[in-house]
Backbone as JSON, one array per atom type, in Angstrom:
{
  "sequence": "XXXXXXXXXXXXXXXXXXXXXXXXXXXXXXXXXXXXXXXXXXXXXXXXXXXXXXXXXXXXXXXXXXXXXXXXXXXXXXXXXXXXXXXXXXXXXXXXXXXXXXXXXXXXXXXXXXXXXXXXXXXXXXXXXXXXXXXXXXXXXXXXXXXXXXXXXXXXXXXXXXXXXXXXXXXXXXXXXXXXXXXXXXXXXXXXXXXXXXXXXXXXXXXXXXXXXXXXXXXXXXXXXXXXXXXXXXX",
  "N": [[-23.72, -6.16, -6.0], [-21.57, -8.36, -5.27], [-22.93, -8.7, -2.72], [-25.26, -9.98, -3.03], [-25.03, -12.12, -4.77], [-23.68, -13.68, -2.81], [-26.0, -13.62, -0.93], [-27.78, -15.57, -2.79], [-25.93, -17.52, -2.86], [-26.23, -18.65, -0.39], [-29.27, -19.1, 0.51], [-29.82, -20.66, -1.31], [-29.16, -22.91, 0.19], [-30.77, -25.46, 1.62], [-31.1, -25.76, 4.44], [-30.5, -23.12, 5.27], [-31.69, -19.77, 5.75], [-31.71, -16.6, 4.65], [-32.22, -13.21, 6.61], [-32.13, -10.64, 6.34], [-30.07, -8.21, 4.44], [-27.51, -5.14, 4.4], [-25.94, -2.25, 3.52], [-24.4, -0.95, 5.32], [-22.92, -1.11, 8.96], [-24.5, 0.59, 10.26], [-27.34, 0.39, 9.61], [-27.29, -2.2, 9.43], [-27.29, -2.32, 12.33], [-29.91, -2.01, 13.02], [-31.47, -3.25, 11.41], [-30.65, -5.67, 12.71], [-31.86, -5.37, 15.15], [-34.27, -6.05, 15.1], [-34.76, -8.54, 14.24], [-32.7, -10.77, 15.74], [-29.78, -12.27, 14.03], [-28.67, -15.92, 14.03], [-26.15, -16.24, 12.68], [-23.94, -13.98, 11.65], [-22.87, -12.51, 8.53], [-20.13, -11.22, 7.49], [-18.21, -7.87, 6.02], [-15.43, -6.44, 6.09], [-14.94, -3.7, 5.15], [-16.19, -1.03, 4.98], [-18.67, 1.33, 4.82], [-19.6, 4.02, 6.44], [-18.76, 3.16, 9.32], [-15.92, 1.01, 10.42], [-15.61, -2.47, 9.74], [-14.35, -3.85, 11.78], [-14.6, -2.15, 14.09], [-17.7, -2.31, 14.28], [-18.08, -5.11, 14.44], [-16.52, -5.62, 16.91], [-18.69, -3.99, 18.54], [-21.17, -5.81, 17.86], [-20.11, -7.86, 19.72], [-19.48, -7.17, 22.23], [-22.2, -6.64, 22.45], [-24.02, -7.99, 21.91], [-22.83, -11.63, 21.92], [-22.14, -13.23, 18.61], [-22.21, -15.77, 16.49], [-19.74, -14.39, 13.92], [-18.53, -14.5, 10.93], [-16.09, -13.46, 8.91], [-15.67, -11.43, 5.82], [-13.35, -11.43, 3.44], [-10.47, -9.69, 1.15], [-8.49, -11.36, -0.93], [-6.06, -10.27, -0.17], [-2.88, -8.74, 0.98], [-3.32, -6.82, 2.62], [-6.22, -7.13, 3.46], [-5.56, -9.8, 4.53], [-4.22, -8.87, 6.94], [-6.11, -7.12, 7.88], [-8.33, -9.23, 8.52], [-6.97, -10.43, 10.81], [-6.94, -9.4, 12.54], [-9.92, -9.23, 13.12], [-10.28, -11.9, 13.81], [-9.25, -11.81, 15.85], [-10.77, -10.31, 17.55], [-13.58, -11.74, 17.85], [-14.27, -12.93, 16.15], [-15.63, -16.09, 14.08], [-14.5, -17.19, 11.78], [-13.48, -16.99, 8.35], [-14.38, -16.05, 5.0], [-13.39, -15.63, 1.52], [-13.89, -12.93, -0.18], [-16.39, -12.76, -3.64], [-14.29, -12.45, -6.63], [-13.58, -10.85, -9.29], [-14.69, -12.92, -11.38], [-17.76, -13.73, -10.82], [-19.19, -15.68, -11.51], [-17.3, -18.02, -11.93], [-17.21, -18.22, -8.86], [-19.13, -18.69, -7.9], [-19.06, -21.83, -8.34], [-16.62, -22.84, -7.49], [-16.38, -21.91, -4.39], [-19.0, -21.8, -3.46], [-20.03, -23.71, -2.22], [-17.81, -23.92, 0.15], [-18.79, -21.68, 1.36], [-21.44, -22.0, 2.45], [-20.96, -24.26, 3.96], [-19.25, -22.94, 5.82], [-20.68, -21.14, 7.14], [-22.7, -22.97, 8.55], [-21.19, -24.16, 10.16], [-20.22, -21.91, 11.92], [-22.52, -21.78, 13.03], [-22.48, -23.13, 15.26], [-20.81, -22.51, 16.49], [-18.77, -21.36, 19.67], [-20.22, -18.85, 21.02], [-19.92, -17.38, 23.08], [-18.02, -17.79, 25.35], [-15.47, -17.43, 23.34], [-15.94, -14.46, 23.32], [-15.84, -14.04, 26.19], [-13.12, -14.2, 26.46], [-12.16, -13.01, 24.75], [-13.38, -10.23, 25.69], [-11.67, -10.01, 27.89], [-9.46, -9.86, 27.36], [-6.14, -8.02, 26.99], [-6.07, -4.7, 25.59], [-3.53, -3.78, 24.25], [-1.72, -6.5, 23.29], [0.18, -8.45, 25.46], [3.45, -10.42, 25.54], [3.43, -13.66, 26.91], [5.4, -14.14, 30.0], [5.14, -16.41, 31.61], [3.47, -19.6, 31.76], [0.86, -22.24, 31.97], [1.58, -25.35, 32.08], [1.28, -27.94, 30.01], [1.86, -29.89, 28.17], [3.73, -32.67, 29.24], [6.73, -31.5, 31.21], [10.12, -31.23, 30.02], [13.55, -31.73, 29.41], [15.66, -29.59, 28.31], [18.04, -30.79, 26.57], [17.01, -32.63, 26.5], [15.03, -32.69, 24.51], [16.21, -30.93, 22.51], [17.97, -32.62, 21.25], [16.58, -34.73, 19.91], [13.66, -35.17, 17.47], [11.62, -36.57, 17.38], [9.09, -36.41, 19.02], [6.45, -35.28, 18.28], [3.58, -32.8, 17.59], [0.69, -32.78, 16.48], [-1.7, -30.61, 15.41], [-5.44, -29.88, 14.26], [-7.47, -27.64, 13.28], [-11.0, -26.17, 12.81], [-13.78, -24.17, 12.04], [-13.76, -21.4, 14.19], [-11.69, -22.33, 15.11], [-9.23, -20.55, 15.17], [-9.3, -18.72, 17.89], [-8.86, -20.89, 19.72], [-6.94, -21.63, 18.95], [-4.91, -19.93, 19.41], [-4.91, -19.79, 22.37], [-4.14, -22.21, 23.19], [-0.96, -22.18, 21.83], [-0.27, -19.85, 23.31], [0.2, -20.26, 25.86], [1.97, -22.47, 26.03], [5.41, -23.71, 26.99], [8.83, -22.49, 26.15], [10.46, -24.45, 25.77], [9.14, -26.68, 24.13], [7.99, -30.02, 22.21], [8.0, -29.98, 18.6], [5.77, -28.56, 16.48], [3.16, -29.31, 14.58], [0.45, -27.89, 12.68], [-2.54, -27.97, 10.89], [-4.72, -25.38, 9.72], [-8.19, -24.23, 9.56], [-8.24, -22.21, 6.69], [-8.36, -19.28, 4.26], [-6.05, -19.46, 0.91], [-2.9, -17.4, 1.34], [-4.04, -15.89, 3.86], [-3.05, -17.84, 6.12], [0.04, -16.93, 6.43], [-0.07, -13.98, 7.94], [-1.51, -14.81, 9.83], [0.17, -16.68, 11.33], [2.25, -14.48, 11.83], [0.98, -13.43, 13.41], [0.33, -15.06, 15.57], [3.1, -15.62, 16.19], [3.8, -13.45, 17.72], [2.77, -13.3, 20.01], [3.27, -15.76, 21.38], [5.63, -17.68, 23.36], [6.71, -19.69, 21.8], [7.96, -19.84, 18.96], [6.39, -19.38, 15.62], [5.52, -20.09, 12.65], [4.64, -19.8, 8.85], [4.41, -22.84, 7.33], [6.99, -23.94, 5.1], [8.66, -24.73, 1.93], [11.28, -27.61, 3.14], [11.65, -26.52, 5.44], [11.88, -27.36, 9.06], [10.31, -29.46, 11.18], [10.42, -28.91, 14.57], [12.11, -28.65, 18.11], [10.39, -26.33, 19.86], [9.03, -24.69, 17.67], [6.29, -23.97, 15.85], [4.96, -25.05, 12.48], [2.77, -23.75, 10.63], [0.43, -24.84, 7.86], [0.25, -23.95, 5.08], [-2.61, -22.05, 3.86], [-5.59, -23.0, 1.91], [-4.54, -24.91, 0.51]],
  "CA": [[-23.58, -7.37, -6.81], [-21.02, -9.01, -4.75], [-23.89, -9.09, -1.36], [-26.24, -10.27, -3.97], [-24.6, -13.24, -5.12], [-23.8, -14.32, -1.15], [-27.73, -13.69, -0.74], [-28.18, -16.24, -3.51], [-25.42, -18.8, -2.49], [-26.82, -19.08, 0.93], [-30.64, -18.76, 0.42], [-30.07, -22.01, -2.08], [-29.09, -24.34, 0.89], [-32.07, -25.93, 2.2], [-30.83, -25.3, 5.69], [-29.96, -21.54, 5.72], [-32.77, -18.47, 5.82], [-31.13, -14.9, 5.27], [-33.44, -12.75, 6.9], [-31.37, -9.66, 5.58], [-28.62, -7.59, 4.05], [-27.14, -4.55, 4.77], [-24.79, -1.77, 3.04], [-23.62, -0.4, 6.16], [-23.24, -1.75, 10.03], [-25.72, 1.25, 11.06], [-28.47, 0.12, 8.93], [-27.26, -3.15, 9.76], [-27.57, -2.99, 13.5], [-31.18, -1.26, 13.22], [-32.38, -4.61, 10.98], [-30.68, -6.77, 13.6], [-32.44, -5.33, 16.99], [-35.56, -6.43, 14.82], [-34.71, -9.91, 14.23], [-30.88, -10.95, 15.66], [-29.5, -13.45, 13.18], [-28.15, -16.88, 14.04], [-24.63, -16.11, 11.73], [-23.91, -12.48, 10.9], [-21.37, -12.12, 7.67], [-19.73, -9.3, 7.56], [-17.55, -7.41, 5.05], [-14.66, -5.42, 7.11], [-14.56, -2.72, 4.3], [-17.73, -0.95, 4.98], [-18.98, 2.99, 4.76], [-19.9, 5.09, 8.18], [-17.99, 2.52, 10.86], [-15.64, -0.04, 9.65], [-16.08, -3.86, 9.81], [-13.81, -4.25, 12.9], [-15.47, -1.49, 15.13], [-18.87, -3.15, 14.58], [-17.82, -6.5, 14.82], [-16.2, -5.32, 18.35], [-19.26, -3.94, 18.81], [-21.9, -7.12, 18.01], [-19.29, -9.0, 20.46], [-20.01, -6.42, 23.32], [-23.59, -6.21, 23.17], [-24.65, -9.37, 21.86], [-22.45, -12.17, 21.07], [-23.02, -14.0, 17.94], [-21.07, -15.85, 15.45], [-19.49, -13.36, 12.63], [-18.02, -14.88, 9.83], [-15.52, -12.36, 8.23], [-15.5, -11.93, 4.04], [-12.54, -10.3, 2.9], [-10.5, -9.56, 0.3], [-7.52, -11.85, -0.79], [-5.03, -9.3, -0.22], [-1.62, -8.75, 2.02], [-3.6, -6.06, 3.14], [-6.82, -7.61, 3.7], [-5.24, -10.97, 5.41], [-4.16, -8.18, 8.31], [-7.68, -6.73, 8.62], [-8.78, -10.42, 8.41], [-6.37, -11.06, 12.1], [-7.73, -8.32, 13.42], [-11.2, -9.29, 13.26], [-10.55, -12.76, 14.47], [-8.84, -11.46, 17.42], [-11.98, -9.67, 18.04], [-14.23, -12.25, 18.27], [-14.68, -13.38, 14.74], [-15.25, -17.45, 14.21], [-14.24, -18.03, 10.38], [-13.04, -16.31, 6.93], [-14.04, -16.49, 3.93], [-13.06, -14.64, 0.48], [-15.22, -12.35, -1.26], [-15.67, -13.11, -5.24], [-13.56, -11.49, -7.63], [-13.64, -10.72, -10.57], [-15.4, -14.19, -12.04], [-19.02, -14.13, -9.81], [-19.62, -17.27, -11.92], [-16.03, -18.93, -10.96], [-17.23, -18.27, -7.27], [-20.45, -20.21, -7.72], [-18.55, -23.58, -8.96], [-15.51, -23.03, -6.95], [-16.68, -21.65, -3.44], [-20.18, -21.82, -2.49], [-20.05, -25.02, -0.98], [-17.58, -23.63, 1.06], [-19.53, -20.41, 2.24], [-22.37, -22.96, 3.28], [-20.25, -25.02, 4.72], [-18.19, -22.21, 7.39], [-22.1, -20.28, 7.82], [-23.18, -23.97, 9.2], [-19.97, -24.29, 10.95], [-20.28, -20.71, 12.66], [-23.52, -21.57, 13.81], [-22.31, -24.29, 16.07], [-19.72, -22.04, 17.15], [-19.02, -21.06, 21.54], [-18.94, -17.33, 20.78], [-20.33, -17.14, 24.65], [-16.81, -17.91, 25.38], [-14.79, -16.62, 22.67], [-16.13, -13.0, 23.88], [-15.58, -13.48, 27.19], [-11.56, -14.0, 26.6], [-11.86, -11.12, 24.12], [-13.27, -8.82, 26.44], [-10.6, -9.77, 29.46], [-7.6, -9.59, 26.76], [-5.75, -6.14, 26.98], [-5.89, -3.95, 24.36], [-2.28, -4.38, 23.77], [-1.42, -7.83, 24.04], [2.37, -9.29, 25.54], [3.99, -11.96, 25.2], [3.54, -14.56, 27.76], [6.59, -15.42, 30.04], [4.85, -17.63, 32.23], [2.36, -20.7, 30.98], [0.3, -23.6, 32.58], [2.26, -26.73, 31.71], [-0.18, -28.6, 29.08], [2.71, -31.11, 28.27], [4.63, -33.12, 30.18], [7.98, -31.05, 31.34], [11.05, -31.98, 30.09], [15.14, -31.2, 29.88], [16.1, -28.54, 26.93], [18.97, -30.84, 26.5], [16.37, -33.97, 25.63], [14.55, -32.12, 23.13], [17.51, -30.67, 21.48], [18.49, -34.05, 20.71], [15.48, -35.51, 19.39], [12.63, -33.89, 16.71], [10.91, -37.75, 17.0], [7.96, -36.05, 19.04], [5.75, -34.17, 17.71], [1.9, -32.17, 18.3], [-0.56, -32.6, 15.42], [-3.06, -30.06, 15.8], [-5.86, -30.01, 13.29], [-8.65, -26.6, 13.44], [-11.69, -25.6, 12.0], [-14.31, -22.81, 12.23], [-13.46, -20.76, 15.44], [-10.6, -23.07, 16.17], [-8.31, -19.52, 15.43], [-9.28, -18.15, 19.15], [-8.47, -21.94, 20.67], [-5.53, -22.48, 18.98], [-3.96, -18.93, 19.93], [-4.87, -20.24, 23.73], [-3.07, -23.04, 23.39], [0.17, -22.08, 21.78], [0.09, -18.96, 24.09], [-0.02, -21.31, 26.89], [3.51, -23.32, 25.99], [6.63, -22.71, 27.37], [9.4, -22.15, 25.05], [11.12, -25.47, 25.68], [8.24, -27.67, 24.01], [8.22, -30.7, 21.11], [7.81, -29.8, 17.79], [4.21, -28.75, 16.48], [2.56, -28.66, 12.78], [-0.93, -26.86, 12.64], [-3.35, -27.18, 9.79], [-5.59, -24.46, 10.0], [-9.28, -24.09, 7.84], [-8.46, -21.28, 6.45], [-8.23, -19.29, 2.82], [-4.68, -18.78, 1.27], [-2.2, -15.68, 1.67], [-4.19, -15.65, 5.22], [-2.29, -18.41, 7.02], [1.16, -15.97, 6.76], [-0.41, -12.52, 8.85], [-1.91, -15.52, 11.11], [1.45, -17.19, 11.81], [2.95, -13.87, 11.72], [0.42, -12.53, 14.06], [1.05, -16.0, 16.68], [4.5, -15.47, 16.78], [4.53, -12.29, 18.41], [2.02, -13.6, 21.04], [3.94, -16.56, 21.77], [7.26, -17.9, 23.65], [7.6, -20.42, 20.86], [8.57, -19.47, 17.37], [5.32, -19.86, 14.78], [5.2, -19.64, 11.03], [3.81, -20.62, 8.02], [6.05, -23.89, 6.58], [7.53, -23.93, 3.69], [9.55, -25.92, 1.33], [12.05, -27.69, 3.62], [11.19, -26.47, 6.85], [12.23, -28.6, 9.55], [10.09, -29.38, 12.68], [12.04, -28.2, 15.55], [11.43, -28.21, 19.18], [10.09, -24.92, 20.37], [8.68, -24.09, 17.0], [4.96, -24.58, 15.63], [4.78, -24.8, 11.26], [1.09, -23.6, 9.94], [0.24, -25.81, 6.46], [-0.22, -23.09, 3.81], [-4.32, -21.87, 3.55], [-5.81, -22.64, 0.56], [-3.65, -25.85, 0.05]],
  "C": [[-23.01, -8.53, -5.98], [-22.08, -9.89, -3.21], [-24.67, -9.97, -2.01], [-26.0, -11.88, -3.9], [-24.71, -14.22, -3.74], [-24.91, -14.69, -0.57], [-28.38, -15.14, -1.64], [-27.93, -17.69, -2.9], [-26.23, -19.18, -1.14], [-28.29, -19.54, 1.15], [-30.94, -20.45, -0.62], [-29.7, -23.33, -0.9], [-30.36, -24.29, 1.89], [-32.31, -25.39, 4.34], [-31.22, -23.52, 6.3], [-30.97, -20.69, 5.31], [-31.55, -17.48, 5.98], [-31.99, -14.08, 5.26], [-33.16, -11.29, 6.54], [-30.12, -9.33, 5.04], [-28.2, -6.07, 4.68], [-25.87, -3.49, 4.06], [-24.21, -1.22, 3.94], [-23.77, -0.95, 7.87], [-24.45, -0.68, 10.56], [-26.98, 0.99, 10.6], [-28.7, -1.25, 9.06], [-27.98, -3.4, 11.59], [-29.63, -2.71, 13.89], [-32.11, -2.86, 12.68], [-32.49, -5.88, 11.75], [-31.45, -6.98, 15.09], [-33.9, -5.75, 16.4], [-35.82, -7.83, 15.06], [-33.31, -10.27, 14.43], [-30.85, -12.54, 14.56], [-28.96, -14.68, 14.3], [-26.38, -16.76, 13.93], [-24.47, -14.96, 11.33], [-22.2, -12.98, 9.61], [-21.05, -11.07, 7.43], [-18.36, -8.62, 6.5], [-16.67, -6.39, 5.54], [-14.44, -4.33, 6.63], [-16.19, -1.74, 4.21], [-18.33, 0.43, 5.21], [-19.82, 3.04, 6.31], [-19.58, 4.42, 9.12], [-17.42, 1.6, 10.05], [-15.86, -1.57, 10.48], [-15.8, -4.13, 11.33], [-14.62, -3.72, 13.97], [-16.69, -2.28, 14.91], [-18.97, -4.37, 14.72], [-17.79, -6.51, 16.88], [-18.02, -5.03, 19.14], [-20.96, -5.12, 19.2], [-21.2, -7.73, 19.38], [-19.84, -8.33, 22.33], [-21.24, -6.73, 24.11], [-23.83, -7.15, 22.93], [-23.65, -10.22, 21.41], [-22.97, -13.08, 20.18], [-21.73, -14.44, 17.01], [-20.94, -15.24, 14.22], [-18.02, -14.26, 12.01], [-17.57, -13.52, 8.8], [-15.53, -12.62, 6.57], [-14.64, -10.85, 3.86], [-11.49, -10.54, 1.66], [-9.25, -10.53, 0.3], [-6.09, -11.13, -0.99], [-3.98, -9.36, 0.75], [-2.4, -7.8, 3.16], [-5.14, -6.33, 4.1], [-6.86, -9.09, 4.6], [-4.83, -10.15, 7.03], [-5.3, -7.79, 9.18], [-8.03, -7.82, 9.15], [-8.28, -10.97, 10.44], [-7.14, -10.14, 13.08], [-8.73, -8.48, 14.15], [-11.46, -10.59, 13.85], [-9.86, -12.5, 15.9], [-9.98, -10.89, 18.48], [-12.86, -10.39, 18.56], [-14.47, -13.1, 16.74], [-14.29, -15.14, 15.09], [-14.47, -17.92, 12.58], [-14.04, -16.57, 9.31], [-13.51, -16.62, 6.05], [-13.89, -15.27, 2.63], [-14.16, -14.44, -0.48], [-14.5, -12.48, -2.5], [-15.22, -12.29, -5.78], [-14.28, -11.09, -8.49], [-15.31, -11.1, -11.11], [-16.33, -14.54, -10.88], [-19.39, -15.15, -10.23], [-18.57, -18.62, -11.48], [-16.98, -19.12, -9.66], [-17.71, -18.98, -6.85], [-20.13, -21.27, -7.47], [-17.3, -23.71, -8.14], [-15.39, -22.97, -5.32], [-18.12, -21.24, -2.79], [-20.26, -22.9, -1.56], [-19.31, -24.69, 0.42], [-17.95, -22.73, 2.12], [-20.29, -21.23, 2.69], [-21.73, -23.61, 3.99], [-19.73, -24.35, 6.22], [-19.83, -21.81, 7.85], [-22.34, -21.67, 8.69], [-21.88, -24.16, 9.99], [-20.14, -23.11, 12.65], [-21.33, -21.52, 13.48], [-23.75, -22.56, 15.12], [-21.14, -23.42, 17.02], [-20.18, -21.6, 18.65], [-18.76, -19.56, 21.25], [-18.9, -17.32, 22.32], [-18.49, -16.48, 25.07], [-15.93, -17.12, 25.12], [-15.29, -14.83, 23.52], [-15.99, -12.79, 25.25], [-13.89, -13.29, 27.26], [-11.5, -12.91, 25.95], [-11.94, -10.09, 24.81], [-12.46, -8.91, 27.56], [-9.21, -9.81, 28.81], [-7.65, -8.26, 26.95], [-5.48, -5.84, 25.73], [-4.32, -4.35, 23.17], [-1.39, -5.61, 24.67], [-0.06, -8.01, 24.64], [2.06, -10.21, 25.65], [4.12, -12.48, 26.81], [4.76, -14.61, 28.64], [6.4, -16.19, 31.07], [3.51, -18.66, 31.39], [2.08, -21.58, 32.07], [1.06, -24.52, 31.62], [1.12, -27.55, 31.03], [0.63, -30.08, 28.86], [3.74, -31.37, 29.32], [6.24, -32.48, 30.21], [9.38, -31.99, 31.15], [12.23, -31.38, 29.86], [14.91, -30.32, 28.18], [16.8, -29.67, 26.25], [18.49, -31.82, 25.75], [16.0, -33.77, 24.16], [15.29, -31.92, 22.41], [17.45, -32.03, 21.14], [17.3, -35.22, 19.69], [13.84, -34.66, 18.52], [11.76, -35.53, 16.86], [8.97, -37.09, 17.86], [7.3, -34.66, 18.29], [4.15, -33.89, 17.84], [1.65, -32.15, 16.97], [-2.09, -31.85, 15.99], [-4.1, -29.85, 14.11], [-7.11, -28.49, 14.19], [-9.03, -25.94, 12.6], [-11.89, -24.17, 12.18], [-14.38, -22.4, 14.06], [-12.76, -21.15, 16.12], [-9.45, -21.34, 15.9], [-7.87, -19.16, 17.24], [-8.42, -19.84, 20.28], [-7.3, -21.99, 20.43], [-4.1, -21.37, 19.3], [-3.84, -19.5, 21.91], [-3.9, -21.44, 24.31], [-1.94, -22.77, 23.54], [0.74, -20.8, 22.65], [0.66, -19.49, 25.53], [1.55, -21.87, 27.45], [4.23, -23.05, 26.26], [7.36, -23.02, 26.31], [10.12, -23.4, 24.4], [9.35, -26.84, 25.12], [8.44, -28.56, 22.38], [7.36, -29.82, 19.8], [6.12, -29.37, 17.23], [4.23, -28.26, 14.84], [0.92, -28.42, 13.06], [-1.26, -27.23, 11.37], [-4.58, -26.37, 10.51], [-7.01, -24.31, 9.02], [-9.04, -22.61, 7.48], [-7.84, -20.25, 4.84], [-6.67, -19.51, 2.69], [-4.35, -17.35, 1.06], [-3.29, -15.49, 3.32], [-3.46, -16.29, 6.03], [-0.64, -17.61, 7.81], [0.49, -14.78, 8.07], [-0.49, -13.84, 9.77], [-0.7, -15.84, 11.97], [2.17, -15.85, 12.95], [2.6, -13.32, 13.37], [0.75, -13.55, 15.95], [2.61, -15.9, 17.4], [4.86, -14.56, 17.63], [4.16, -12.28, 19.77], [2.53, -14.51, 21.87], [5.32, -16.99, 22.33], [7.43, -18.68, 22.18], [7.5, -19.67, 19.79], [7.13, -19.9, 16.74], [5.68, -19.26, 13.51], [4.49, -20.34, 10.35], [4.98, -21.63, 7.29], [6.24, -23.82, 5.08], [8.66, -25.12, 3.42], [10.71, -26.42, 2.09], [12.32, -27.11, 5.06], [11.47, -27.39, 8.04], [11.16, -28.43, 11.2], [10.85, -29.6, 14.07], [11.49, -28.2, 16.68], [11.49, -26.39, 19.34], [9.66, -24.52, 18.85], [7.11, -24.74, 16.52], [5.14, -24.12, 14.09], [3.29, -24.89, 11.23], [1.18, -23.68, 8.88], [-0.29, -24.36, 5.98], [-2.14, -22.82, 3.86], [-4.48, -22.19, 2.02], [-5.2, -24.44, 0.14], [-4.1, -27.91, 0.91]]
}
């Protein structure tokens, strides 16, 4: 029902051809060595291999842009990091409940990231994926991106500040960046395109990668040197 609907939304923009579906990635990859898609979407919850392994796998053998659909869960925003760590360019949330809500509330947006994806560098993206290590660390050296300056300045002053703004497949750029920074750097706010209850794991998942501090901001939050706030998803 749920593939169905996705088959519908997409197949109605003048632009977009879906040349198939798929209930499983092995039945999937057999339809794709026929005809490779443009945009694969993919559903990380998925019988005889799960979403991630075949994602990994597309990224391997062919890259292509995969647009993740998952669920709006605590549990599902983790899978969700996972899969953009992998290679994945974009998110979006499969319908609930209300398949008629979804229509009026989020098709525009599924057309919207699929045409997004399809502009996407996976080239790229998959080559840093496949030269990251399995298990990542934390940085403690960086290329200097901003201009170096005293601990002692910054302390004293929150007046600069980094506006970063990213769409579809900005996830992989904007981990490159803030991986990048050394610890002593001005203030940074992030919006991100992406659903909500995902922006938290994301933050969660930056911070551990990063010298600076990352979260998601909240009420009263203060921009701080050495820290980066990510604007709520969804909001």
């Amino acid at each position: 029902m749920v593939r169905q609907v996705l088959v519908n939304v997409l197949n109605d923009a003048a632009d977009i051809e879906v040349i198939a579906t798929a209930a499983d990635p092995l039945l999937a990859i057999e339809k794709m060595r026929k005809q490779w898609p443009d945009v694969i979407v993919l559903d990380v919850e998925m019988p005889r291999m799960d979403g991630i392994t075949f994602l990994r796998k597309i990224m391997s053998e062919r890259p292509t842009p995969v647009v993740i659909c998952s669920t709006l869960t605590e549990k599902g925003a983790r899978v969700t990091m996972d899969a953009l760590a992998a290679g994945a360019v974009a998110v979006v949330t499969k319908p609930r409940l209300g398949l008629k809500q979804f229509l009026t509330d989020s098709a525009d947006e599924l057309v919207a990231t699929v045409r997004s994806a399809a502009r996407a560098n996976v080239k790229r993206l998959a080559a840093r994926v496949t030269a990251a290590p399995l298990e990542t660390e934390v940085k403690h050296t960086a290329d200097v991106i901003l201009p170096a300056q005293s601990g002692r300045a910054l302390a004293q002053t929150t007046e600069r500040i980094v506006a970063i703004g990213t769409s579809t497949g900005g996830t992989q750029a904007l981990e490159e960046v803030l991986t990048a920074l050394p610890r002593v750097c001005p203030g940074i706010v992030i919006v991100q395109h992406m659903p909500e209850k995902f922006t938290a794991a994301f933050a969660a998942r930056l911070n551990g990668l990063c010298q600076i501090a990352v979260k998601e901001a909240a009420n009263n939050d203060r921009v701080m040197p050495g820290r980066a706030l990510i604007a709520p998803g969804g909001k």
